[in-house]
N, C-alpha and C positions, 0 to 999 in steps of 0.2 A: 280400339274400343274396349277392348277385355282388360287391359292394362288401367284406363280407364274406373273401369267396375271392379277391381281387385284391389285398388288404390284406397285406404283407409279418409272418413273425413277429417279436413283438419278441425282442429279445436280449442279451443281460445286459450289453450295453454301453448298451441303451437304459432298460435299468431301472438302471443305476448312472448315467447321468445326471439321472435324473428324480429319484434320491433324496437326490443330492447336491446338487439345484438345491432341493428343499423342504426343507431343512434339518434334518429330524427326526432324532432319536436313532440312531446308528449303532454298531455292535458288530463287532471283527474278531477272530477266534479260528479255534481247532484244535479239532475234538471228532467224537465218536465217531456213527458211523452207527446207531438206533437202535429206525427201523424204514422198513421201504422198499415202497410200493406194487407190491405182487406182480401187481394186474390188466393195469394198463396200462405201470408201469413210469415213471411223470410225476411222480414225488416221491419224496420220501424225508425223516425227521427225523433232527435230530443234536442228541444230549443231550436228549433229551424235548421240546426245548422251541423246538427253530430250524426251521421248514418251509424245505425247500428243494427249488423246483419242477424239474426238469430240463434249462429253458431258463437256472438259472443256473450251469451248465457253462460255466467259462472257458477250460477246457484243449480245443482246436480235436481235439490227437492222441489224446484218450481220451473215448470213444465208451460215453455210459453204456448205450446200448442194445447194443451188440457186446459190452461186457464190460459187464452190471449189476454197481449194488452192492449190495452186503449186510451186511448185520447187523454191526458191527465195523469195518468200513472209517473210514478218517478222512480227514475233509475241513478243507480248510482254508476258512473260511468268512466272509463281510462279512456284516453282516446289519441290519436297519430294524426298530426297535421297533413289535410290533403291538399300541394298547393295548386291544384287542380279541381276539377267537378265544380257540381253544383253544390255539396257540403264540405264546409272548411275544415271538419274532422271527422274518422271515422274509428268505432270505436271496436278494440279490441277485447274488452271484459267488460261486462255487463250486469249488474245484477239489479232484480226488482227491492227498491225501498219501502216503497207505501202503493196501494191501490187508490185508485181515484177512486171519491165517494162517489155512491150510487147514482144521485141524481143529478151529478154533475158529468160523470163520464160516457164517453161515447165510441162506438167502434168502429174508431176511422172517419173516413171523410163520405159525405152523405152525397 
């Protein structure tokens, strides 16, 4: 456990090394935020079908915990085919594009 908590996190420059050193299938796009963990706030999908954990936040100045995102926001996204789970990819860099407009957006699933 001490090894554990002494252990730096990794970070999206550590998981985009690792994915580009095993060569697996890689996916870079734009798409729509499309549902975002309300408990804790550590994920989020885009387009049904790209997991995207929190830690792969690339933008340093946008603070997904000071401003969450929501329901409609668009990210721009790299992402590693998973040929397992329930998302066909997940993604290792992540950065916010555009905010959903006001009266369209919403936080998460109701």
């Amino acid at each position: 456990a001490a090894r554990r908590r002494a252990a730096a996190p990794r970070r999206w420059q550590d998981e985009e090394a690792d994915v580009l050193a095993s060569g697996c299938v890689t996916r870079s796009f734009e798409g729509a935020v499309t549902m975002v963990d309300t408990v804790h706030d550590a994920f989020c999908v885009v387009d049904g079908d790209c997991y995207v954990p929190a830690s792969a936040n690339a933008k340093d100045d946008d603070d997904w915990a000071a401003a969450p995102l929501r329901v409609g926001d668009v990210l721009s996204v790299r992402a590693a085919h998973r040929p397992q789970g329930r998302n066909k990819w997940t993604a290792y860099r992540a950065e916010r594009v555009s905010r959903a407009p006001p009266g369209k957006a919403r936080r998460g699933r109701k």
